[in-house]
PyMOL Python script that loads the backbone (N, CA, C, O; Angstrom):
from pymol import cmd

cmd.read_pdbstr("""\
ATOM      1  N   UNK A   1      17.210   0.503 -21.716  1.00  0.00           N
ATOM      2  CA  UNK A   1      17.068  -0.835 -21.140  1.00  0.00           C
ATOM      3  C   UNK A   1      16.238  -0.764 -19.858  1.00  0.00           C
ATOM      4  O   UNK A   1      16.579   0.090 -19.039  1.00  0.00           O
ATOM      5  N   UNK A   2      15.019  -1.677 -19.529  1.00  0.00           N
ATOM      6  CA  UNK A   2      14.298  -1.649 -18.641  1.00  0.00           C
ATOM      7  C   UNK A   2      14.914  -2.675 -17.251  1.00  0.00           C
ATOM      8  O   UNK A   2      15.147  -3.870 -17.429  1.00  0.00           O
ATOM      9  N   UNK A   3      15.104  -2.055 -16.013  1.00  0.00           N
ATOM     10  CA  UNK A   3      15.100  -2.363 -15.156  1.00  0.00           C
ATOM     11  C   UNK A   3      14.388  -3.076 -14.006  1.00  0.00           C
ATOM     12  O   UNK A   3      13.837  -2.487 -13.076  1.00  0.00           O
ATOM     13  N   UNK A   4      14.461  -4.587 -14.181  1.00  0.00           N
ATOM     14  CA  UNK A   4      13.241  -5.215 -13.476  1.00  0.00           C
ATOM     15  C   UNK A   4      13.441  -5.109 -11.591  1.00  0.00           C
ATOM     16  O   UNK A   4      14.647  -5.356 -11.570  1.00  0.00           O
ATOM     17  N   UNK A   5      13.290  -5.032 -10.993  1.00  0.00           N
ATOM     18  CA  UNK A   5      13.157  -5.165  -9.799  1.00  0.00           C
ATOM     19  C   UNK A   5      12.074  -5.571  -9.034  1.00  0.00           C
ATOM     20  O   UNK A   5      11.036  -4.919  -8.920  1.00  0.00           O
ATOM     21  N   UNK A   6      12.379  -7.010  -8.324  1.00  0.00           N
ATOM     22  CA  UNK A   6      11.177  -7.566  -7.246  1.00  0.00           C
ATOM     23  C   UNK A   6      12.164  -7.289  -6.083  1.00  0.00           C
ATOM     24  O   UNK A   6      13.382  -7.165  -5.956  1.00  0.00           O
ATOM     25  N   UNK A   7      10.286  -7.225  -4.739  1.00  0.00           N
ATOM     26  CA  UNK A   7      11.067  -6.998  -3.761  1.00  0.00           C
ATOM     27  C   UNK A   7       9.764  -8.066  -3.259  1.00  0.00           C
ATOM     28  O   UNK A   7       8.602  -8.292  -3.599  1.00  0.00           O
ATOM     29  N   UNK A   8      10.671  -8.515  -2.317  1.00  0.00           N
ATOM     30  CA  UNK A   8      10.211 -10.185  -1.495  1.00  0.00           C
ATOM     31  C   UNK A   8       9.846  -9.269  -0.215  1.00  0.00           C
ATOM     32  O   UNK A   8      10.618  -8.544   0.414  1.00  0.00           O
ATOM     33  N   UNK A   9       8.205  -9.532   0.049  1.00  0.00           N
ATOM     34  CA  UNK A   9       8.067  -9.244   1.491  1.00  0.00           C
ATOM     35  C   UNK A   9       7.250 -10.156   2.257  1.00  0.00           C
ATOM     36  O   UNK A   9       6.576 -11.057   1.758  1.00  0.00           O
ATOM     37  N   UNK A  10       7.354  -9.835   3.736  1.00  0.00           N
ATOM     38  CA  UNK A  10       6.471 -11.327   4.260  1.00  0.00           C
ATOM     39  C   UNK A  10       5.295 -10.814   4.108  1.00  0.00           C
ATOM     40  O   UNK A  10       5.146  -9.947   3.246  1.00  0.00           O
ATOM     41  N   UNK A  11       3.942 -11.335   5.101  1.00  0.00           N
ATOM     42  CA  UNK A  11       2.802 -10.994   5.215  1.00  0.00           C
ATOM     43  C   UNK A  11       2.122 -11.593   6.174  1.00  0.00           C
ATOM     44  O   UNK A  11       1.959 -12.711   6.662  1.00  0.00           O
ATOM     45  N   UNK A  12       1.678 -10.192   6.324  1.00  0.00           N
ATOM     46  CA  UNK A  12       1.508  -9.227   5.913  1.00  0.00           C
ATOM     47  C   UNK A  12       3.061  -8.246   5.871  1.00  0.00           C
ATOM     48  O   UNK A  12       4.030  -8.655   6.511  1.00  0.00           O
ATOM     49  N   UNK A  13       3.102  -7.597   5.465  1.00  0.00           N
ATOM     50  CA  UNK A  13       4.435  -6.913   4.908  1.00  0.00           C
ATOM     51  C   UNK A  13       5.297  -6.439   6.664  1.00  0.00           C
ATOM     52  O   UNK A  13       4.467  -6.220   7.546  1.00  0.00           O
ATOM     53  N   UNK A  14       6.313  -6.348   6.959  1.00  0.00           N
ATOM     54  CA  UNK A  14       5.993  -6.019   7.998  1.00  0.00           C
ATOM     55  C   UNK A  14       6.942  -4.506   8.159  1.00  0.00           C
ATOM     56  O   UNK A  14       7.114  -3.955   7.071  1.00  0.00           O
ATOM     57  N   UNK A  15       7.623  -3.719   9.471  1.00  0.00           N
ATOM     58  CA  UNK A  15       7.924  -2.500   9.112  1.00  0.00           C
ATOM     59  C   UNK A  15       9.152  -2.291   8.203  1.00  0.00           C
ATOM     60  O   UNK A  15       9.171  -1.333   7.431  1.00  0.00           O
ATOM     61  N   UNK A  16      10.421  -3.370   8.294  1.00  0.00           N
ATOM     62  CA  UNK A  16      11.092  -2.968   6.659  1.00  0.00           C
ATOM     63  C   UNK A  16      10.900  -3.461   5.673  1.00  0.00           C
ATOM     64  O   UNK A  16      11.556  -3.176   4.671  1.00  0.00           O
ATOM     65  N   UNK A  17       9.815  -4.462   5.688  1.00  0.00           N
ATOM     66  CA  UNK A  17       9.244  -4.674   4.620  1.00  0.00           C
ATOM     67  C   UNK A  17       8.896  -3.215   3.742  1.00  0.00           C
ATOM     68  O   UNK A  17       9.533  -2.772   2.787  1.00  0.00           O
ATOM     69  N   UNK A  18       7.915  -2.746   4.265  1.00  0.00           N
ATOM     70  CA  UNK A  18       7.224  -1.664   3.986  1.00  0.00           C
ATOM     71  C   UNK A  18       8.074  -0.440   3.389  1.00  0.00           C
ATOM     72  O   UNK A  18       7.929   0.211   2.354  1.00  0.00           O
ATOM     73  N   UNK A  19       9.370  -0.343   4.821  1.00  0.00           N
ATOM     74  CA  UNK A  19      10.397   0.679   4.476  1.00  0.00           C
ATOM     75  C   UNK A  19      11.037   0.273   3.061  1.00  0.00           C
ATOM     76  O   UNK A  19      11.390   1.199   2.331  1.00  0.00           O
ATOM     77  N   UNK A  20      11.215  -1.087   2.612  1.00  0.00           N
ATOM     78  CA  UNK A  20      12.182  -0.952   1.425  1.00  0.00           C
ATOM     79  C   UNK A  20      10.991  -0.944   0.221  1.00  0.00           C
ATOM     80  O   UNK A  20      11.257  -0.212  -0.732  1.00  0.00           O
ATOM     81  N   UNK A  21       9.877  -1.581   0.169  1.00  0.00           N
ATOM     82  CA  UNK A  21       9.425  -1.223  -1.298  1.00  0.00           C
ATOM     83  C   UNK A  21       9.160   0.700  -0.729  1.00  0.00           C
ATOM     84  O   UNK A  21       8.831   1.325  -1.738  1.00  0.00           O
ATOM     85  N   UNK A  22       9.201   1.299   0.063  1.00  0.00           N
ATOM     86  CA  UNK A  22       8.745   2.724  -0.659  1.00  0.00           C
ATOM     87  C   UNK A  22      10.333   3.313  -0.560  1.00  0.00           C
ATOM     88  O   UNK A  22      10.326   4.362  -1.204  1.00  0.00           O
ATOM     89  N   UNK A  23      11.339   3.132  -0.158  1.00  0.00           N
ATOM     90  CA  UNK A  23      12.971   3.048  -0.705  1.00  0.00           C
ATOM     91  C   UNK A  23      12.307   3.152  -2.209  1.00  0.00           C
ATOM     92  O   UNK A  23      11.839   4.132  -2.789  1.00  0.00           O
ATOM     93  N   UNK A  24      12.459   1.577  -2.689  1.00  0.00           N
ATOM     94  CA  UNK A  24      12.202   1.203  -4.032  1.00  0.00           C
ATOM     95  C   UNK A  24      11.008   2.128  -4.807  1.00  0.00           C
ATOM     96  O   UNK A  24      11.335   2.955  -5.658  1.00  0.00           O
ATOM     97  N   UNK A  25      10.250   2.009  -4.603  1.00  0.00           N
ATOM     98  CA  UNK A  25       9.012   3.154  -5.187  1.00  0.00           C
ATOM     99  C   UNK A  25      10.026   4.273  -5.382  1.00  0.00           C
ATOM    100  O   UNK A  25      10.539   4.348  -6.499  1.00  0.00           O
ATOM    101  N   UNK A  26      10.348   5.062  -4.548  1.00  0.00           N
ATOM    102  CA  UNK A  26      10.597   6.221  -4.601  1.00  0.00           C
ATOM    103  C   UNK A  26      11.669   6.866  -5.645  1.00  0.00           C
ATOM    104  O   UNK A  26      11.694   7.979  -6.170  1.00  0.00           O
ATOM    105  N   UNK A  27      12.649   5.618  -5.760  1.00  0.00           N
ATOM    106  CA  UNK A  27      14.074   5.628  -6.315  1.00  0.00           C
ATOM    107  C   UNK A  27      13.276   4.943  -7.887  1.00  0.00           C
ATOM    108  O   UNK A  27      13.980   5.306  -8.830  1.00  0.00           O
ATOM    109  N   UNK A  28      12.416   4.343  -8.242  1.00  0.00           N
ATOM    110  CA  UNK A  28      12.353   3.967  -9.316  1.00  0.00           C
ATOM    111  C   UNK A  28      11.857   5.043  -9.744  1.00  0.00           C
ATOM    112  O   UNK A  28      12.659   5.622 -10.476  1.00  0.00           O
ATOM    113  N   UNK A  29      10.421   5.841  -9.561  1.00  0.00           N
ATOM    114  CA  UNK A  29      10.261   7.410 -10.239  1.00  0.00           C
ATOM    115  C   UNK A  29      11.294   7.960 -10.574  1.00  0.00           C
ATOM    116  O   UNK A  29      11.250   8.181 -11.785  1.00  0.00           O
ATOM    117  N   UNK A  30      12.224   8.305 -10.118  1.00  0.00           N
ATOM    118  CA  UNK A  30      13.432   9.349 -10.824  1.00  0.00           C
ATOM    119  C   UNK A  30      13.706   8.181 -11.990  1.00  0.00           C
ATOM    120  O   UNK A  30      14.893   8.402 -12.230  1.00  0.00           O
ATOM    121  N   UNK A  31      13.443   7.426 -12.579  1.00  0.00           N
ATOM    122  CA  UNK A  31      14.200   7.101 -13.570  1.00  0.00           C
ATOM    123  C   UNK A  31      13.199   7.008 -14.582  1.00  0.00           C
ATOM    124  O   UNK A  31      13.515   6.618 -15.706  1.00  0.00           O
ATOM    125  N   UNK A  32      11.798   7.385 -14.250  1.00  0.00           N
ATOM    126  CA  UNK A  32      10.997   7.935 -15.472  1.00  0.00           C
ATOM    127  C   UNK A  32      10.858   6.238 -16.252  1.00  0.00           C
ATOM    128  O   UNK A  32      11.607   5.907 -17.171  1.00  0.00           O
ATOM    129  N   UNK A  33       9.617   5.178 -15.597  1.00  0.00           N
ATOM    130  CA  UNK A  33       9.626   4.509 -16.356  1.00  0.00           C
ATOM    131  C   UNK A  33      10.458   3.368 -16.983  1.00  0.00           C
ATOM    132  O   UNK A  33       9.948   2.492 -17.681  1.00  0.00           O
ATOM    133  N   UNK A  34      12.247   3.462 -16.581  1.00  0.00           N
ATOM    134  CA  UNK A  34      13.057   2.298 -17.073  1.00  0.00           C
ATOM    135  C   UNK A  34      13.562   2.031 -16.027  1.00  0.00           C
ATOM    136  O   UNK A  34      14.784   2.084 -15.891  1.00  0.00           O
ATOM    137  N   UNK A  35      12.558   1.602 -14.825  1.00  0.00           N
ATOM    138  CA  UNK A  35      12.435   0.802 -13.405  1.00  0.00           C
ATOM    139  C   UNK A  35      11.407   0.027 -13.263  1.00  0.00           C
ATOM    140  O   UNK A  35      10.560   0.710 -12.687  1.00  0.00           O
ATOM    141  N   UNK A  36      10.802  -1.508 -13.552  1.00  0.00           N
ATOM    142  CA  UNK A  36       9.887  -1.544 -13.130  1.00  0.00           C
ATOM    143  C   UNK A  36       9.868  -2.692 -11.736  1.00  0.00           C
ATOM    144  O   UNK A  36      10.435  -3.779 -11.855  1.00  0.00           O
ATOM    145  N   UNK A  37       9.282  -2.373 -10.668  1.00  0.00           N
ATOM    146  CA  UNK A  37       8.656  -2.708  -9.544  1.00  0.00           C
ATOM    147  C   UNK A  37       7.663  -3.678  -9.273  1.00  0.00           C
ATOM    148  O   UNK A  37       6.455  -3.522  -9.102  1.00  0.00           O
ATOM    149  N   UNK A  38       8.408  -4.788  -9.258  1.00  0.00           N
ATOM    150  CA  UNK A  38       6.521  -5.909  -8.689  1.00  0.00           C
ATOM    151  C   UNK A  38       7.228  -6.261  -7.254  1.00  0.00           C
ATOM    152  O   UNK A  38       8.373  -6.281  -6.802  1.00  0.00           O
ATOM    153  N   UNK A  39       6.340  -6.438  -6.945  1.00  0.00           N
ATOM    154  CA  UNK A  39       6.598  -7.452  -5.171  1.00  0.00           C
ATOM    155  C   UNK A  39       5.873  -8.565  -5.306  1.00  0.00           C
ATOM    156  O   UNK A  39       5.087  -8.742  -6.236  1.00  0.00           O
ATOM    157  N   UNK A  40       6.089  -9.367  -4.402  1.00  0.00           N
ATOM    158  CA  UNK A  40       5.996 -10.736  -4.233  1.00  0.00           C
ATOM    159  C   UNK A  40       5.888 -10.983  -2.719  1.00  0.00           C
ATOM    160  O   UNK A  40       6.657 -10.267  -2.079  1.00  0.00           O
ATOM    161  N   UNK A  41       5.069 -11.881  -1.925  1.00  0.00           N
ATOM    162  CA  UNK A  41       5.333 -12.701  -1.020  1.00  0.00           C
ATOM    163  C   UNK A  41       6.601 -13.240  -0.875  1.00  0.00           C
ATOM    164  O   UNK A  41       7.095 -13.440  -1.984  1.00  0.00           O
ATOM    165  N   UNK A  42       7.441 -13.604   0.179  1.00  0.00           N
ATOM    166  CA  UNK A  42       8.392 -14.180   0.452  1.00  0.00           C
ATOM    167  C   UNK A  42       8.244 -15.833   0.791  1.00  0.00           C
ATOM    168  O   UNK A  42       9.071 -16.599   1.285  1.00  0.00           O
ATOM    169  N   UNK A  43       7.343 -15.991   0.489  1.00  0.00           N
ATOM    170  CA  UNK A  43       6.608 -17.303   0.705  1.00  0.00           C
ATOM    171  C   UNK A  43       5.952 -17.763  -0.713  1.00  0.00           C
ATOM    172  O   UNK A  43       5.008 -18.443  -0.313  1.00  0.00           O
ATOM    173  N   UNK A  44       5.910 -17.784  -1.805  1.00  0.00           N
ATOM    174  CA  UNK A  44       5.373 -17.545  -2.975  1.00  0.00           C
ATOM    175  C   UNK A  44       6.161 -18.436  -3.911  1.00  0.00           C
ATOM    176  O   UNK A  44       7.292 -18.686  -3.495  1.00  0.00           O
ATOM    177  N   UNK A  45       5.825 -18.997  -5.121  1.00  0.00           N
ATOM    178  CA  UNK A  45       6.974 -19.721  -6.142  1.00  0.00           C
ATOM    179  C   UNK A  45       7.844 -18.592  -6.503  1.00  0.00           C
ATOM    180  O   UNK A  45       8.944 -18.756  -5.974  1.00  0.00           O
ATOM    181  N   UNK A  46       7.802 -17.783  -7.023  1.00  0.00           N
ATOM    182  CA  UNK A  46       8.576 -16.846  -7.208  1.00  0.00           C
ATOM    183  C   UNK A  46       9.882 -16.318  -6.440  1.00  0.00           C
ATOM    184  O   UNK A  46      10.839 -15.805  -7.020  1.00  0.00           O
ATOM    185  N   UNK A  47       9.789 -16.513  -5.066  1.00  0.00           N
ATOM    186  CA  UNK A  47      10.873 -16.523  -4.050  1.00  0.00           C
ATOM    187  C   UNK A  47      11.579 -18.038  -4.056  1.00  0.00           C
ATOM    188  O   UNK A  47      12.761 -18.335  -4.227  1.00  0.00           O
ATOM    189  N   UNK A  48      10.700 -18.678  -3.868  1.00  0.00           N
ATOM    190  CA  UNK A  48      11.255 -20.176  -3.989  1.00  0.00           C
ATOM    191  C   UNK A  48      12.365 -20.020  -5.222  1.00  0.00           C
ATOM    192  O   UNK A  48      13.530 -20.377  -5.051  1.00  0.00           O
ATOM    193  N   UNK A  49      11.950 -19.518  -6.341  1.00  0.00           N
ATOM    194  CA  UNK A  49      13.450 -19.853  -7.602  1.00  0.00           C
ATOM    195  C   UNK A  49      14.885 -19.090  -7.462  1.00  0.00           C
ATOM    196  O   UNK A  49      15.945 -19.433  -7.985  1.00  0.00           O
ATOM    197  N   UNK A  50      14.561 -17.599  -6.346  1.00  0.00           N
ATOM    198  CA  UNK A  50      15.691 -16.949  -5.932  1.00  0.00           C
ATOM    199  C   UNK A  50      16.146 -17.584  -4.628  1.00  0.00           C
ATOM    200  O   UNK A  50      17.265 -17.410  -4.145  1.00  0.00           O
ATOM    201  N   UNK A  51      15.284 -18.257  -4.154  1.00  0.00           N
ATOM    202  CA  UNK A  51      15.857 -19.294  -2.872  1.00  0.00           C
ATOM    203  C   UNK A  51      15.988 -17.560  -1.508  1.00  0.00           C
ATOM    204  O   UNK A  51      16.994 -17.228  -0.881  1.00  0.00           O
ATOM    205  N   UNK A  52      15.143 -17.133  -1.500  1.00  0.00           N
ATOM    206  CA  UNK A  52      14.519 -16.391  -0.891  1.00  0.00           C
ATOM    207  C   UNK A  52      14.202 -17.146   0.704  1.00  0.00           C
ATOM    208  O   UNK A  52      13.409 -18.068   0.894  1.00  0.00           O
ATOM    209  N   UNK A  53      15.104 -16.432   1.800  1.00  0.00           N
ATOM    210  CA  UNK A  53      15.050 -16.749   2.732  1.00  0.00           C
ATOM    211  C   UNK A  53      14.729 -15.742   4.199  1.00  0.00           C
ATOM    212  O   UNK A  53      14.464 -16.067   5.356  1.00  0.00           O
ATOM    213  N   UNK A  54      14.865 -14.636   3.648  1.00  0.00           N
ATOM    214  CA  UNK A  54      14.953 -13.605   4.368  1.00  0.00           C
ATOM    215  C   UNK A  54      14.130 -11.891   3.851  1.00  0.00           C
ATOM    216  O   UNK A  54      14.681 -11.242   2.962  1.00  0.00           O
ATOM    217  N   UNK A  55      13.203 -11.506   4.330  1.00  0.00           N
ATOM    218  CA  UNK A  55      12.503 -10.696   4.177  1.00  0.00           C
ATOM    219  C   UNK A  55      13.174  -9.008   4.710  1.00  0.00           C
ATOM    220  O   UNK A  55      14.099  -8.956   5.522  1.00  0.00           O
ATOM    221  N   UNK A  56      12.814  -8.276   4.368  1.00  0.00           N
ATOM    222  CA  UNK A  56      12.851  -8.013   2.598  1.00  0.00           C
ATOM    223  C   UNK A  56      13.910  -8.806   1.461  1.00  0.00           C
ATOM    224  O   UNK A  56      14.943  -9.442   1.671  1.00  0.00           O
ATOM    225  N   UNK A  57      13.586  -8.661   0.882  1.00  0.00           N
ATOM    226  CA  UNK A  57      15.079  -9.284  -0.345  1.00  0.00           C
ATOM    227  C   UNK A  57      14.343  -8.597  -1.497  1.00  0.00           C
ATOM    228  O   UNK A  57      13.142  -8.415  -1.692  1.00  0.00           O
ATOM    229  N   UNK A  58      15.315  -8.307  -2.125  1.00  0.00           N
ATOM    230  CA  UNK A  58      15.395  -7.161  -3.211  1.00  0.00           C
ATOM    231  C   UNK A  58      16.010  -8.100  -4.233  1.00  0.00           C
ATOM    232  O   UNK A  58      17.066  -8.707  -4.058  1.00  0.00           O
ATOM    233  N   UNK A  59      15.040  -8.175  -5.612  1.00  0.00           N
ATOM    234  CA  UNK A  59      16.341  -8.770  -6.369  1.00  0.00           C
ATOM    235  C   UNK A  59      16.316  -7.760  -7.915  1.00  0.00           C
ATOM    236  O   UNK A  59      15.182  -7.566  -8.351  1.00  0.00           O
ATOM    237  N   UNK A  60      17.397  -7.182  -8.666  1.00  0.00           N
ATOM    238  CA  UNK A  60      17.529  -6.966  -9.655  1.00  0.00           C
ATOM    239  C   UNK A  60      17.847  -7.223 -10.583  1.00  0.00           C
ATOM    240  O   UNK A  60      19.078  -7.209 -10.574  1.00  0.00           O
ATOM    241  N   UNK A  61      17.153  -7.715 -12.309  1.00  0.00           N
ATOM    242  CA  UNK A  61      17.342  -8.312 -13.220  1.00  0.00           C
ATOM    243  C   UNK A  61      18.085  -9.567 -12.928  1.00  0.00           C
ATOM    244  O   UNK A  61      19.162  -9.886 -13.430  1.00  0.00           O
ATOM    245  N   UNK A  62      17.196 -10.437 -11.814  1.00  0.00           N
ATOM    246  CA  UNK A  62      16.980 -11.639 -11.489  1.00  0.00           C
ATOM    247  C   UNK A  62      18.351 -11.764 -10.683  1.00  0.00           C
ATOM    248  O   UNK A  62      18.887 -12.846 -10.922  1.00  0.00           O
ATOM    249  N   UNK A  63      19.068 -10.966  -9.797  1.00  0.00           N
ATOM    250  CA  UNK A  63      20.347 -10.866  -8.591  1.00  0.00           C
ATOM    251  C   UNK A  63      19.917 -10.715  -7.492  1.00  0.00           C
ATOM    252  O   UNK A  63      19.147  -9.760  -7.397  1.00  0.00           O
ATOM    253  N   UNK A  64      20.172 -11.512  -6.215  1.00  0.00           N
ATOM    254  CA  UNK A  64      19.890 -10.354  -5.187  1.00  0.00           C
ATOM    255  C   UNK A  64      20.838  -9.303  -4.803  1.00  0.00           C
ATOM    256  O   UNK A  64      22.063  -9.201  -4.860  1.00  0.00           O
ATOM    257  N   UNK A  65      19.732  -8.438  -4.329  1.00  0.00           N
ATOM    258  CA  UNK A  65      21.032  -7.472  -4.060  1.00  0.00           C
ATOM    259  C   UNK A  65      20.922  -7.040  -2.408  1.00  0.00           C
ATOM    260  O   UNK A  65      21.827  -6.555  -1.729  1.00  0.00           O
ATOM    261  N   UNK A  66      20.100  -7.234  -2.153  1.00  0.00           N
ATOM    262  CA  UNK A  66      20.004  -6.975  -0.839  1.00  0.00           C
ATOM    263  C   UNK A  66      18.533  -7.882  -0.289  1.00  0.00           C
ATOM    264  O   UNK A  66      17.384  -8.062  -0.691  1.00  0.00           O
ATOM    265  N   UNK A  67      19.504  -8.347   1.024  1.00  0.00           N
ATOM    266  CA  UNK A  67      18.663  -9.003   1.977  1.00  0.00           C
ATOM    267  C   UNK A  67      18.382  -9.533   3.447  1.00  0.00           C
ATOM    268  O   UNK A  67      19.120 -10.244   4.130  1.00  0.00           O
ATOM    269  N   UNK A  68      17.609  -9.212   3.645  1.00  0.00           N
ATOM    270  CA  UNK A  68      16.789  -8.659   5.385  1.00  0.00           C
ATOM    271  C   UNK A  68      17.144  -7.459   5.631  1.00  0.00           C
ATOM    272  O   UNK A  68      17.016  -7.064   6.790  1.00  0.00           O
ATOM    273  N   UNK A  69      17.578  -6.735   4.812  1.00  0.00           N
ATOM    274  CA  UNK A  69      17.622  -5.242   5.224  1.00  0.00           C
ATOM    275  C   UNK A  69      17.301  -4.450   4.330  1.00  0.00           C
ATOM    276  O   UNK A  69      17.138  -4.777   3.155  1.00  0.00           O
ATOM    277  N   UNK A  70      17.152  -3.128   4.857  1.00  0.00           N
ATOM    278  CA  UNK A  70      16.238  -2.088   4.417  1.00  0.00           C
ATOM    279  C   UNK A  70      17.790  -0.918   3.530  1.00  0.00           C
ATOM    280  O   UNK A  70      18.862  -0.486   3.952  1.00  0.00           O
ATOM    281  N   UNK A  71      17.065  -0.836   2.216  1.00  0.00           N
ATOM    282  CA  UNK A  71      18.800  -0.282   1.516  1.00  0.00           C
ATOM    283  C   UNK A  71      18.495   1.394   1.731  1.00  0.00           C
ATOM    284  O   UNK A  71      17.405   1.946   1.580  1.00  0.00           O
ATOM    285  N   UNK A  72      19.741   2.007   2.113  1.00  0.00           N
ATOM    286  CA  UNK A  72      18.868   3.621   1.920  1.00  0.00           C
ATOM    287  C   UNK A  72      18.759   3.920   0.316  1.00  0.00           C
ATOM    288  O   UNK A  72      18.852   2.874  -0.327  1.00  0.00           O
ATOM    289  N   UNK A  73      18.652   4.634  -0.177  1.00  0.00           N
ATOM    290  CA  UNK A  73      17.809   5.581  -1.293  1.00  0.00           C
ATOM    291  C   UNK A  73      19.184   5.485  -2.177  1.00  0.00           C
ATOM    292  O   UNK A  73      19.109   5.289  -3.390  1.00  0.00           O
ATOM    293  N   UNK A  74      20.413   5.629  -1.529  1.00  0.00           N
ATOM    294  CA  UNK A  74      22.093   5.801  -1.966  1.00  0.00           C
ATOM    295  C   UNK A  74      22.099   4.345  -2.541  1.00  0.00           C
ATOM    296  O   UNK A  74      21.948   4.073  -3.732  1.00  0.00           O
ATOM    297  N   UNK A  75      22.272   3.550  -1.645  1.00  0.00           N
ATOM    298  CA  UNK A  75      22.398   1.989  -1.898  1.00  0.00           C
ATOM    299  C   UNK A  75      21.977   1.563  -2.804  1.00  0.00           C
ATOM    300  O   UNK A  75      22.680   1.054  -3.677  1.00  0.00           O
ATOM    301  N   UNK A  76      20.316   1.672  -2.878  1.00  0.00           N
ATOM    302  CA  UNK A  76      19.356   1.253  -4.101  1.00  0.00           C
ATOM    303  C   UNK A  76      19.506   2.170  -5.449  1.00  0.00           C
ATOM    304  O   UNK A  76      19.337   1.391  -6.387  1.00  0.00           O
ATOM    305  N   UNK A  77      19.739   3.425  -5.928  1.00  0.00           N
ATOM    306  CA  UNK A  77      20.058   4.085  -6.986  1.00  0.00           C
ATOM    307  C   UNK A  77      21.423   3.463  -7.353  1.00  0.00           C
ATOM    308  O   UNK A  77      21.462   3.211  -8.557  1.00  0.00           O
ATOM    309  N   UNK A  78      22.666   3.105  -6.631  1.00  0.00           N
ATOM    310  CA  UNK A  78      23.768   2.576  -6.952  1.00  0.00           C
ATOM    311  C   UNK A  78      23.627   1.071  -7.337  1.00  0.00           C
ATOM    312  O   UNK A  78      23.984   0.849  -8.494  1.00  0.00           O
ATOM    313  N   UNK A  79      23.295   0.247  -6.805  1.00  0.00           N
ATOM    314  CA  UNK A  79      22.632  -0.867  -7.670  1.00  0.00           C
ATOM    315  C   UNK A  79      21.479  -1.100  -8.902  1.00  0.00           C
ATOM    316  O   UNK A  79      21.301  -2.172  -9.480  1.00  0.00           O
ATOM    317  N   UNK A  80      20.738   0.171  -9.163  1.00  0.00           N
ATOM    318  CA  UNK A  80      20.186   0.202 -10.063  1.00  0.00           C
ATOM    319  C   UNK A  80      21.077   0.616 -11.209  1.00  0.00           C
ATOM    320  O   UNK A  80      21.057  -0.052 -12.243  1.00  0.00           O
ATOM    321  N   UNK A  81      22.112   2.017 -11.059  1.00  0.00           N
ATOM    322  CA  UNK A  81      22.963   2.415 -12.006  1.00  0.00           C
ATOM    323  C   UNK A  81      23.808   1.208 -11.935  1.00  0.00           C
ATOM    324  O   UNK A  81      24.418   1.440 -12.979  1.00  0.00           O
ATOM    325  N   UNK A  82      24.207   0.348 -11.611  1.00  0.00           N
ATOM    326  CA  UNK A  82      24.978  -1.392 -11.906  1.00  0.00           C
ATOM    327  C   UNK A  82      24.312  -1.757 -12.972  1.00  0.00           C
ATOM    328  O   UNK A  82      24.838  -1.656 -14.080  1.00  0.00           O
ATOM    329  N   UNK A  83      23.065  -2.233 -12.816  1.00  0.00           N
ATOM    330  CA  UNK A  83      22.322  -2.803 -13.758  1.00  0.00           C
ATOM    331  C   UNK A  83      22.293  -2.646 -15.047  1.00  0.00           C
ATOM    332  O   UNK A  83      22.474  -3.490 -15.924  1.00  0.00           O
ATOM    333  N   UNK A  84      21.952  -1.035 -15.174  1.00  0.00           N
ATOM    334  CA  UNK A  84      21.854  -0.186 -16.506  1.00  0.00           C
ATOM    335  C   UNK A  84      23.025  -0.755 -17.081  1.00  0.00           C
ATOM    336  O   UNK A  84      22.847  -1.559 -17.996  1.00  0.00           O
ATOM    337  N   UNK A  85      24.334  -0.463 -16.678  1.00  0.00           N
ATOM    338  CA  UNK A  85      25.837  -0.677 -17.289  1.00  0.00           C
ATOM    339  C   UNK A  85      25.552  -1.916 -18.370  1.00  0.00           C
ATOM    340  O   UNK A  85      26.475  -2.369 -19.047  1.00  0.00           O
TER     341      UNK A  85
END
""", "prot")
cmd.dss("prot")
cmd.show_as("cartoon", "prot")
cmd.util.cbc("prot")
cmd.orient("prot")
């Protein structure tokens, strides 16, 4: 089962912006492909339908899971293994 994950950043992205998609980058490689990664503006229609208010925001298979903060590497692999279930 493929794992969608957007991550909402402002813009220009700013420093946890930055910190959580490479969190996210980093933690989706170990899963070889059944992670995939788009970002988005936090300002964008796409944020508008998660009602996206706060930068970063992370959402998985359309949840948020975290937002205005930066998840460590622990956080984000444990909400990804949620998903899979």
């Amino acid at each position: 089962m493929e794992v969608i994950v957007k991550v909402f950043h402002s813009n220009p992205p700013c420093a946890k912006c930055k910190a959580t998609e490479k969190v996210v980058a980093e933690v989706a490689k170990e899963y070889g492909g059944k992670v995939k990664v788009v970002s988005f503006s936090g300002l964008s229609e796409e944020a508008d339908k998660y009602g996206v208010l706060m930068t970063p925001t992370v959402v998985i298979n359309d949840q948020i899971v975290f937002s205005g903060k930066v998840p460590t590497k622990e956080e984000f692999k444990k909400a990804i293994e949620n998903a899979m279930k």
